[in-house]
GULUM-663009 format. One line per 2 residues: their letters; for each residue x, y, z of C-alpha. Coordinates in steps of 0.02 Angstrom, whole numbers, plus 50000, padded with zeros to 5 digits. Example, Ala and Ser with C-alpha at 12.3 -4.5 7.8 and 13.67 -1.06 7.14 Angstrom:
BEGIN
as> 50615,49775,50390 | 50684,49947,50357
% end
This chain:
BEGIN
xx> 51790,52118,46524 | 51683,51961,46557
xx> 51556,52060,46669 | 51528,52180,46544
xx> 51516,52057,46390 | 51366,51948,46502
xx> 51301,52111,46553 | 51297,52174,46345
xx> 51236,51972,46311 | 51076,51998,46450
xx> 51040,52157,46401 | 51007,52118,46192
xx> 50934,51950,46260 | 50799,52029,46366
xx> 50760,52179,46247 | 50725,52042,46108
xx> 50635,51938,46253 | 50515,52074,46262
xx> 50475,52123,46085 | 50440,51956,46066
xx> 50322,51950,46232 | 50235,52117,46140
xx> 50216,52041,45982 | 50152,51865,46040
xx> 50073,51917,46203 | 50084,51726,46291
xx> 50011,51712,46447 | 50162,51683,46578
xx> 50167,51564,46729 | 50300,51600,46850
xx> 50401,51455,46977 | 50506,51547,47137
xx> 50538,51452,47278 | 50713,51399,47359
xx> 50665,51211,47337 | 50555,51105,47203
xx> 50551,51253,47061 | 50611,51112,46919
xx> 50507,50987,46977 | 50383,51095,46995
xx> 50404,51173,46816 | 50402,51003,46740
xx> 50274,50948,46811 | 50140,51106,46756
xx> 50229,51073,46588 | 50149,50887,46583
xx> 49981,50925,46657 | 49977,51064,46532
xx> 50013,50999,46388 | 49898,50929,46299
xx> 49781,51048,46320 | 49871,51209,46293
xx> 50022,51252,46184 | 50153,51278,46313
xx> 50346,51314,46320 | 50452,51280,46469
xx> 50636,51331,46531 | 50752,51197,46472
xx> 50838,51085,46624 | 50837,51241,46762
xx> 50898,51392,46672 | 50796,51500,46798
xx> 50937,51663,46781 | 50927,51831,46678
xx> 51012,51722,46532 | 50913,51576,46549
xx> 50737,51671,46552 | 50759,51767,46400
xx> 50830,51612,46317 | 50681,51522,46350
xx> 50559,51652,46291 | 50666,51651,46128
xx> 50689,51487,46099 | 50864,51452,46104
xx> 51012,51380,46181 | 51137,51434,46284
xx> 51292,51473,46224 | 51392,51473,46385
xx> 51575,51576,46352 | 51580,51576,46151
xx> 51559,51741,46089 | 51514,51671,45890
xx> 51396,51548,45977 | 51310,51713,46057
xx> 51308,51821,45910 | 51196,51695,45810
xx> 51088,51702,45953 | 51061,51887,45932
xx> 51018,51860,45752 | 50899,51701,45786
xx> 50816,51812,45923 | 50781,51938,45802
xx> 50715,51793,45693 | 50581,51735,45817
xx> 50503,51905,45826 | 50473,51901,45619
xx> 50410,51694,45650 | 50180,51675,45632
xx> 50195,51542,45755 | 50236,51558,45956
xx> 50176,51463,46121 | 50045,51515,46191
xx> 50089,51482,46372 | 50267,51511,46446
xx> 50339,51418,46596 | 50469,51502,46663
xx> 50566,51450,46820 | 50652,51610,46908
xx> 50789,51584,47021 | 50848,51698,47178
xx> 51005,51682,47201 | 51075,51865,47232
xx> 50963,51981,47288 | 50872,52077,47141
xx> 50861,51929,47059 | 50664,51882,47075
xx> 50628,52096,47050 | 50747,52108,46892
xx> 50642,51977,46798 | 50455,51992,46871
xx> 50476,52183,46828 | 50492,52147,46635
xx> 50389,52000,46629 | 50231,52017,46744
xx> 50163,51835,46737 | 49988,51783,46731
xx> 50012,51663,46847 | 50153,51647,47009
xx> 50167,51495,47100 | 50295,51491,47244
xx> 50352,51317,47324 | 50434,51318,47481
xx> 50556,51441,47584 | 50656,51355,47731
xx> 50736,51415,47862 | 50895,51399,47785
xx> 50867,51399,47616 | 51024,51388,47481
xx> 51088,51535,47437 | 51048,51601,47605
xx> 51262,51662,47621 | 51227,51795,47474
xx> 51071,51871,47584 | 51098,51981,47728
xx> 50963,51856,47786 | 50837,51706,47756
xx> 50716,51818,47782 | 50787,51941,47641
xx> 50798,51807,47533 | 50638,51751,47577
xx> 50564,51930,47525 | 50658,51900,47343
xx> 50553,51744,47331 | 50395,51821,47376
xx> 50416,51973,47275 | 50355,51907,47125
xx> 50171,51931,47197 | 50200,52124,47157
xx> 50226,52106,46975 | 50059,51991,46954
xx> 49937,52012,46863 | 49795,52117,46956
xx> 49675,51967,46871 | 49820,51839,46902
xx> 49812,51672,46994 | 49923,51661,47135
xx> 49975,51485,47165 | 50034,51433,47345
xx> 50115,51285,47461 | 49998,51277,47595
xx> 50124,51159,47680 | 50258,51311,47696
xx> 50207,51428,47823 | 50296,51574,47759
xx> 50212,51540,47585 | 50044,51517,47630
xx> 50044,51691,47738 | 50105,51782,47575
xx> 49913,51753,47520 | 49865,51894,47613
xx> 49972,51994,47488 | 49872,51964,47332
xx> 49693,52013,47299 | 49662,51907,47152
xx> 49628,51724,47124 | 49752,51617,47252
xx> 49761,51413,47247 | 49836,51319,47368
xx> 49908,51130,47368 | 49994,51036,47502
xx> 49937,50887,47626 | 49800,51013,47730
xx> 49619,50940,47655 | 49597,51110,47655
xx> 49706,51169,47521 | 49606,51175,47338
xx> 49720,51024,47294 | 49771,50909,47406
xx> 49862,50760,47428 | 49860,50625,47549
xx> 49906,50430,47591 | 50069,50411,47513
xx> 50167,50281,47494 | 50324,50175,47426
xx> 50295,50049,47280 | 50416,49898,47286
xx> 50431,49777,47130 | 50540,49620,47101
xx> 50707,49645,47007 | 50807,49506,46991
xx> 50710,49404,47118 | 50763,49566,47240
xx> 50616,49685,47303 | 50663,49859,47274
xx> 50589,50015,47278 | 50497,50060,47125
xx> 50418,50209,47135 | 50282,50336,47249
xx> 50072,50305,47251 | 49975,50427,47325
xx> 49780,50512,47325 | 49763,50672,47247
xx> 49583,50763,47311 | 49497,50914,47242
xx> 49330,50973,47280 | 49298,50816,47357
xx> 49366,50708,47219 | 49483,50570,47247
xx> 49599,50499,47121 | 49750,50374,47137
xx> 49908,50418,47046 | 50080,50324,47020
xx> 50237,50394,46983 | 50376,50284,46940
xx> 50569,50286,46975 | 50569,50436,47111
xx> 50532,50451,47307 | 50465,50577,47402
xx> 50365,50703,47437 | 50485,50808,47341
xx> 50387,50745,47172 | 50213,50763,47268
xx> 50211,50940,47297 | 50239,50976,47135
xx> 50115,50865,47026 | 49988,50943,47151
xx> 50040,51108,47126 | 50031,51076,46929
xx> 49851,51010,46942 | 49804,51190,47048
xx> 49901,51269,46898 | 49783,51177,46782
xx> 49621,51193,46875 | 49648,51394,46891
xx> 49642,51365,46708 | 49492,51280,46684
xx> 49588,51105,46654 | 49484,50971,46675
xx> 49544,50886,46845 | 49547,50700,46760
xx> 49636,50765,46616 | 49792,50826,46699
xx> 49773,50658,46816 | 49798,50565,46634
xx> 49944,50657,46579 | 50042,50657,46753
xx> 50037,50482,46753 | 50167,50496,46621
xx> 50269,50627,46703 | 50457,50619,46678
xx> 50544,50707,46843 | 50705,50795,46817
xx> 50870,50706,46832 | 50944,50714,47002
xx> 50798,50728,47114 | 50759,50560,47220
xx> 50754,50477,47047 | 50753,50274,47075
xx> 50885,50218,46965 | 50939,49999,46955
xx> 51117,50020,47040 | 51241,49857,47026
xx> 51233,49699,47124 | 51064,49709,47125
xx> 51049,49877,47248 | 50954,50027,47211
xx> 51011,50190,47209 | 50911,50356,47232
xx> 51002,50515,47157 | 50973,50666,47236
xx> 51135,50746,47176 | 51078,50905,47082
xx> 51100,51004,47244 | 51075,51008,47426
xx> 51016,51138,47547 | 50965,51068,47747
xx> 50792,51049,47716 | 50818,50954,47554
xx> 50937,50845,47654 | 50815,50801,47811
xx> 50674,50760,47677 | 50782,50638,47569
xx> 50856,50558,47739 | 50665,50537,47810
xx> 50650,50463,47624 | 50796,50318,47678
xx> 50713,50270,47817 | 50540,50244,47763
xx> 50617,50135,47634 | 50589,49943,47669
xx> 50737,49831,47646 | 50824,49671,47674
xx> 51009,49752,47627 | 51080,49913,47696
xx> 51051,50103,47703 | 51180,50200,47625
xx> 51168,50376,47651 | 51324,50469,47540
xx> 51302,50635,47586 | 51402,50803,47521
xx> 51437,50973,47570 | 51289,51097,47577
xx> 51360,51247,47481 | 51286,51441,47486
xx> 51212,51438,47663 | 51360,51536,47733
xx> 51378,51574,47932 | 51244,51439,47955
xx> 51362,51303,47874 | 51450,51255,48047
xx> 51297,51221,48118 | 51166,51141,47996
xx> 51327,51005,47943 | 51322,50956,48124
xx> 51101,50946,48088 | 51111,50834,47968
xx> 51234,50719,48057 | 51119,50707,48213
xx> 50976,50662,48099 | 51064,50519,48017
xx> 51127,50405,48185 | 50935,50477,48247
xx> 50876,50396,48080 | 50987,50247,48079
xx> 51070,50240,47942 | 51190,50084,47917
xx> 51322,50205,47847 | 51365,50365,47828
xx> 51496,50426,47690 | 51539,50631,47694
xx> 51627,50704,47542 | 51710,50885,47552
xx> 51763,50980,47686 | 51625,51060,47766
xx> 51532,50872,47748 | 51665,50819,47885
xx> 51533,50908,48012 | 51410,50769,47980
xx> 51522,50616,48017 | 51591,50665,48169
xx> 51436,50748,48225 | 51355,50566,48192
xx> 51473,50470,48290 | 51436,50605,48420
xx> 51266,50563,48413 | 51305,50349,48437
xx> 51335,50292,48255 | 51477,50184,48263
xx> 51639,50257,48193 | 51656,50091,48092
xx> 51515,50116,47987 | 51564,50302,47962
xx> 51679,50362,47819 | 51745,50531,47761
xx> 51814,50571,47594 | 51880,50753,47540
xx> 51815,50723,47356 | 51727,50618,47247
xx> 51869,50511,47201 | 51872,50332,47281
xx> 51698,50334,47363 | 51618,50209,47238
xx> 51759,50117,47261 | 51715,50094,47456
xx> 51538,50059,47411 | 51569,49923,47274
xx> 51684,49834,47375 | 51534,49834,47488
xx> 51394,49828,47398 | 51263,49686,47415
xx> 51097,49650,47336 | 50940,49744,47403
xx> 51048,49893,47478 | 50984,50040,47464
xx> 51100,50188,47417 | 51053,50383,47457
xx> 51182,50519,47365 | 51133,50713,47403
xx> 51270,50839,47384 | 51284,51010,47326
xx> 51307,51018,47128 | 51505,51069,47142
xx> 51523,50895,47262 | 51485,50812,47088
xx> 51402,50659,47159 | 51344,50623,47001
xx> 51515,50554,46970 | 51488,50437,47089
xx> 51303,50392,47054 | 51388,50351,46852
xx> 51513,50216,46926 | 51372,50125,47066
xx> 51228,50106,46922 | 51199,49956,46820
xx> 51341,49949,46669 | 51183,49928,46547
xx> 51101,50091,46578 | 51124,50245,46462
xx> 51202,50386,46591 | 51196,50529,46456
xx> 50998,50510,46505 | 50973,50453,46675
xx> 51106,50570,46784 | 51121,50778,46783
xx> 51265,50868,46728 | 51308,50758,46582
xx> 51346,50884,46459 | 51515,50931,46365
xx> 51525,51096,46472 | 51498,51012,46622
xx> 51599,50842,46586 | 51767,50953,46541
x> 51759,51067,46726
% end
């Protein structure tokens, strides 16, 4: 009975989604990839901006509900039927309403196969940027393969506009190739001085809090057409929040955005909750929350993050299960174990059952056993780490979203931050599972 009321719900939701689309006639911009696609969404959104009136998908509703919700404006109303039956009715509203965006930004997820196909069919976007497809990308378990998956990705290219703008990570090899599948207009970003925008000597800000130097933030060049500009973005690490302000500028440029402009307005650019954001933990020790989801690549990036970081205090890596990569679980838990003890991490906390891979495979690998710690759930683990927490250490969290290491992140920050706004998954629906 459920199946067929969200299969009723999608269906009214898209056929409104595309009367609207028919009436209005926005120009679309698509985001597939297995990694980056909210960062990368928000960060088009804020180069975009001010010069074009634009609409985005709201946190990362990137599924057959959350596209059509975004096209029509409205919320989602998760599993209450009144709730869903206004929506029908303000849907219908929208299509009668003088004023629409002009620009959509919609963030399409894969994760069955279908997925990518069932949406690009219906909306053929003006523009397609994909961001990166690992090896073992999440979701990987509902795939016969990575490289299936990676063909959901990539299948966006065939519902393009023929005078579309392909937009591609030159630093992903199976990315970049897909250029050859377009004939149109393609842009490319990454670190290769030969992409149309790229990016190059990054690195960490620190600033004094508390008479304790912390991490504050990433600086880094961004270069187009032989044009170098600095650019600063506070509270977040990694190259994870690179790739996509450079992938929003090639956005931009493909449409005639002045390059300075967008430079202005991503100074200012607000990344999503739960990606390498900096946040001021207690004792005076910073904390970077990576806890909206996990995948192995995701995990060896935010670990390489750790260990560039300068400090006088510890390394905390807290690391959780990486759900939805199926038969390759085993394997890529024992990866990311290795890669800590080869990264030196002071300690290493695991939380959930598959996450018990990457302690032993650490000790394994020469970490000491003492500075090693295993928990089945979240409870107690900022417990451990207050009782050990001292100023200037430097605490990593990374877990798949149903590890809820947000829960933890909420009990190690500073008691005088707001946590409604600074951590993901904060809302009643979420808060009550």
């Amino acid at each position: 009975m459920k199946e067929i009321f969200k299969k009723i719900i999608i269906f009214i939701l898209i056929l409104e989604s595309k009367l609207v689309l028919l009436k209005f006639k926005p120009k679309i911009i698509t985001v597939t990839g297995s990694v980056g696609k909210t960062s990368t969404k928000d960060a088009i959104y804020t180069a975009l901006e001010n010069n074009l009136k634009v609409r985005k998908n709201q946190k990362s509703f990137n599924s057959e509900i959350g596209t059509p919700l975004t096209i029509l404006g409205l919320e989602n109303a998760w599993s209450n039927p009144l709730l869903w039956v206004k929506n029908f009715f303000l849907g219908l509203f929208v299509i009668f309403k003088k004023d629409y965006p002009d620009w959509l930004i919609l963030e399409v997820g894969s994760d069955h196969p279908g997925d990518v196909r069932k949406v690009g069919k219906w909306l053929k976007p003006d523009v397609a940027v994909i961001t990166a497809i690992p090896k073992v990308p999440v979701h990987v378990e509902f795939f016969e393969s990575p490289e299936a998956l990676a063909e959901e990705d990539l299948s966006i290219i065939n519902f393009l506009k023929s005078n579309g703008t392909l937009v591609l990570n030159a630093d992903d090899k199976i990315v970049l190739a897909a250029k050859d599948r377009f004939s149109g207009n393609v842009y490319t970003y990454g670190s290769d001085e030969s992409s149309t925008v790229s990016f190059s000597n990054q690195n960490i800000v620190y600033s004094d809090v508390g008479g304790t130097i912390l991490p504050s933030g990433v600086a880094f060049k961004i270069t187009n057409s032989g044009n170098s500009v600095p650019l600063f973005l506070p509270k977040v690490l990694g190259v994870q929040h690179i790739l996509p302000v450079t992938a929003a500028i090639a956005v931009g440029l493909s449409q005639k955005i002045p390059f300075l402009d967008m430079i202005n307005s991503l100074s200012n650019f607000q990344a999503p909750r739960g990606r390498m954001n900096l946040i001021q933990g207690k004792n005076n020790s910073m904390i970077i929350d990576d806890t909206y989801n996990s995948s192995p690549l995701a995990v060896q990036k935010a670990l390489e993050v750790l260990s560039e970081v300068k400090t006088n205090g510890s390394k905390i890596a807290v690391l959780g299960d990486m759900l939805e990569i199926g038969k390759y679980s085993a394997d890529e838990h024992k990866k990311v174990g290795e890669l800590a003890a080869k990264l030196k991490v002071d300690v290493l906390i695991s939380v959930g059952i598959r996450a018990q891979s990457i302690s032993k495979s650490a000790i394994d690998s020469g970490m000491s056993d003492k500075k090693v710690f295993h928990f089945k759930d979240f409870n107690n683990v900022a417990d451990l780490i207050l009782a050990n927490l001292k100023p200037s250490d430097v605490v990593l969290l990374k877990g798949s979203q149903g590890v809820r290491l947000e829960k933890v992140v909420a009990e190690l920050i500073s008691d005088n931050l707001n946590k409604t706004e600074l951590l993901v998954r904060q809302d009643t629906q979420w808060q009550n599972k």
